[in-house]
N, C-alpha and C positions, 0 to 999 in steps of 0.2 A: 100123968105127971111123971110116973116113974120111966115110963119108956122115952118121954123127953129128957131127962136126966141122961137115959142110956144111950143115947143118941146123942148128946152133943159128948161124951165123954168117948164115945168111938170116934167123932171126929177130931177129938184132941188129938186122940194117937198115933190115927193117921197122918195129922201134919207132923210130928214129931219125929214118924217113923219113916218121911219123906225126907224131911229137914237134914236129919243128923249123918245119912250115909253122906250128904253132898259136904257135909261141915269136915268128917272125916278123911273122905279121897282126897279134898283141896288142901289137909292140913292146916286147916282152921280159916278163919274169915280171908278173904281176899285181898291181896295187899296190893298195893299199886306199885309198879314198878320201881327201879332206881333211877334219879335222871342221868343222863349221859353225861362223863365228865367233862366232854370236850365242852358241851355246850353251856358249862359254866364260865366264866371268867375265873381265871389261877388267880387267888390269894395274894394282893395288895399288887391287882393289877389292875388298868383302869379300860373299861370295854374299848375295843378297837373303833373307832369311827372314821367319817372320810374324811382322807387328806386335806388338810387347810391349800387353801392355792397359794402360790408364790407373786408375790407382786410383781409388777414387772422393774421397779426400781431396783429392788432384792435379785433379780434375774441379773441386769446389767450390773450390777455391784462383784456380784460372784462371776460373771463372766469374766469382768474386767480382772480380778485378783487371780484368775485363773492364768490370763494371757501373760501377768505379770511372773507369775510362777515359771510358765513355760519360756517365755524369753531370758529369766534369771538362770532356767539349769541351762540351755544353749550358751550362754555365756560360760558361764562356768565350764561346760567340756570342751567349748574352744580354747579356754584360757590353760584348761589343760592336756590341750593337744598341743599348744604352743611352748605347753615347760618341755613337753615329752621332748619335742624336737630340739630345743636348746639344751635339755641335757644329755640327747645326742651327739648336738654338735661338739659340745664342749668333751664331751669324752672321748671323740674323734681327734680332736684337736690336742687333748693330752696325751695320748699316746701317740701321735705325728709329731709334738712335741719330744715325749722321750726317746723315740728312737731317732728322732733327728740328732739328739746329743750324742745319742751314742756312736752313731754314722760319724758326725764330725770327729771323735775323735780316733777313729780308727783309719779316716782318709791318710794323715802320715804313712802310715801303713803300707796302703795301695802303694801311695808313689812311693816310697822305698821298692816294693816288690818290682813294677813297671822301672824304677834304674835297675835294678838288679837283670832283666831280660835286654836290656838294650845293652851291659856292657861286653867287652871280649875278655874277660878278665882269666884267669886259670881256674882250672877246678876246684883248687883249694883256695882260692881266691872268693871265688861263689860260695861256698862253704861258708867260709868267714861271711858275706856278707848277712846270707839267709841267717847265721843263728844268731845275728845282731837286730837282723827284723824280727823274730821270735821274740828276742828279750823285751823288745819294743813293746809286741803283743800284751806280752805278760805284763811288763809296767801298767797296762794300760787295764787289762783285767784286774789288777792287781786294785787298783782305783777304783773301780767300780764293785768292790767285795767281791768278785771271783778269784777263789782258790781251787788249786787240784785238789783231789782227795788222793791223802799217802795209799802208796801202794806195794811198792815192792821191797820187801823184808817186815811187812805189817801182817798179824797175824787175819787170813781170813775172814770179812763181814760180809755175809749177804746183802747187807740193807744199803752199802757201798762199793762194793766188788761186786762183776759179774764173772762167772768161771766159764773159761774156754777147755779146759783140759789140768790135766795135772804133767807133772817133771818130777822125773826120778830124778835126786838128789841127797845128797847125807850131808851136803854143809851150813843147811838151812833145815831152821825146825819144821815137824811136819806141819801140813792143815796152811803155814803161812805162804805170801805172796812170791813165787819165783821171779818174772815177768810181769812187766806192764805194756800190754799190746795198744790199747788206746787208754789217754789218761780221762780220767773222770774231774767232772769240776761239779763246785755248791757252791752258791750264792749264800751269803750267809751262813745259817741252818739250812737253808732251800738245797737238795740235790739238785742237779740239771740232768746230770746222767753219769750211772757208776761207770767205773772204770773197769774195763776188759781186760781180764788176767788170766795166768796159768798159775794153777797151786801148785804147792811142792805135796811132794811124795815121798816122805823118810823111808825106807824100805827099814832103816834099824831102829826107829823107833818104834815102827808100828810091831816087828817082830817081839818087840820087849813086855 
């Protein structure tokens, strides 16, 4: 009996002493995996399934609000190709407009100048007539808000004068306008184009 007693308590030890190294390596009982997250469905999502089919009534429905679609933008970029070119036209036409006025009224003009080449009159005769067509000019710029820009005895502006040269002079302050070579005109406030001048040159004020 005793040796059956010692017998079964040596095989106690032995499974115990088999057991425990494998409990230890594994870091204790064996755990099953994690499952994969994909293959969950995402939180307050509903599992994907196969596409329901589209009737065929539903098919032609959506067809048809398609073509409707597509024929409503065609219209629409025709209807605005056809502003674009009417408000071409019209912007053609305003400006053939304005300068037709202003044509018309400069044609006096012309024929004053064309009698003026057909007469035999004298030189000082031509004289006279040319600076009566001038003033003409002028009336006429005058109307339409062009003025010259002052120039000669006006003190120097860049933003109005363009400088050709300077002129030694002492009876004129220095820096201001000697000469007026071509005159300059503004519309308005508008420049068209300054006027072409020579400054003066005080030799005694600048010495001072």
């Amino acid at each position: 009996m005793f040796r059956r007693k010692h017998r079964a308590m040596a095989e106690q030890e032995n499974e115990l002493s088999v057991s425990e190294p494998l409990e230890i390596a594994s870091g204790g009982p064996a755990e099953e995996p994690p499952a994969s997250p994909a293959a969950a469905p995402a939180e307050g999502e509903a599992p994907a399934g196969p596409a329901e089919p589209v009737s065929r009534a539903e098919f032609e429905q959506l067809k048809a609000e398609r073509d409707q679609l597509l024929d409503r933008l065609a219209r629409l970029q025709a209807e605005f190709e056809n502003a674009r070119k009417r408000a071409e036209r019209e912007r053609i036409a305003d400006r053939d407009y304005a300068a037709g006025s202003v044509v018309e009224k400069f044609l006096p003009v012309v024929d004053n100048f064309q009698l003026a080449l057909k007469s035999h009159g004298t030189a000082q005769q031509m004289r006279h007539g040319v600076e009566l067509i001038v003033k003409q000019m002028e009336e006429i710029l005058r109307q339409m808000h062009v003025v010259p820009v002052p120039a000669v005895g006006e003190p120097f502006d860049p933003r109005v004068h363009e400088a050709l040269g300077t002129v030694d002079r002492d009876d004129l302050p220095d820096q201001h306008v000697a000469e007026e070579v071509r005159r300059g005109y503004r519309l308005r406030e508008r420049l068209l184009r300054p006027a072409l001048v020579r400054i003066v040159h005080n030799s005694k004020q600048t010495a001072e």
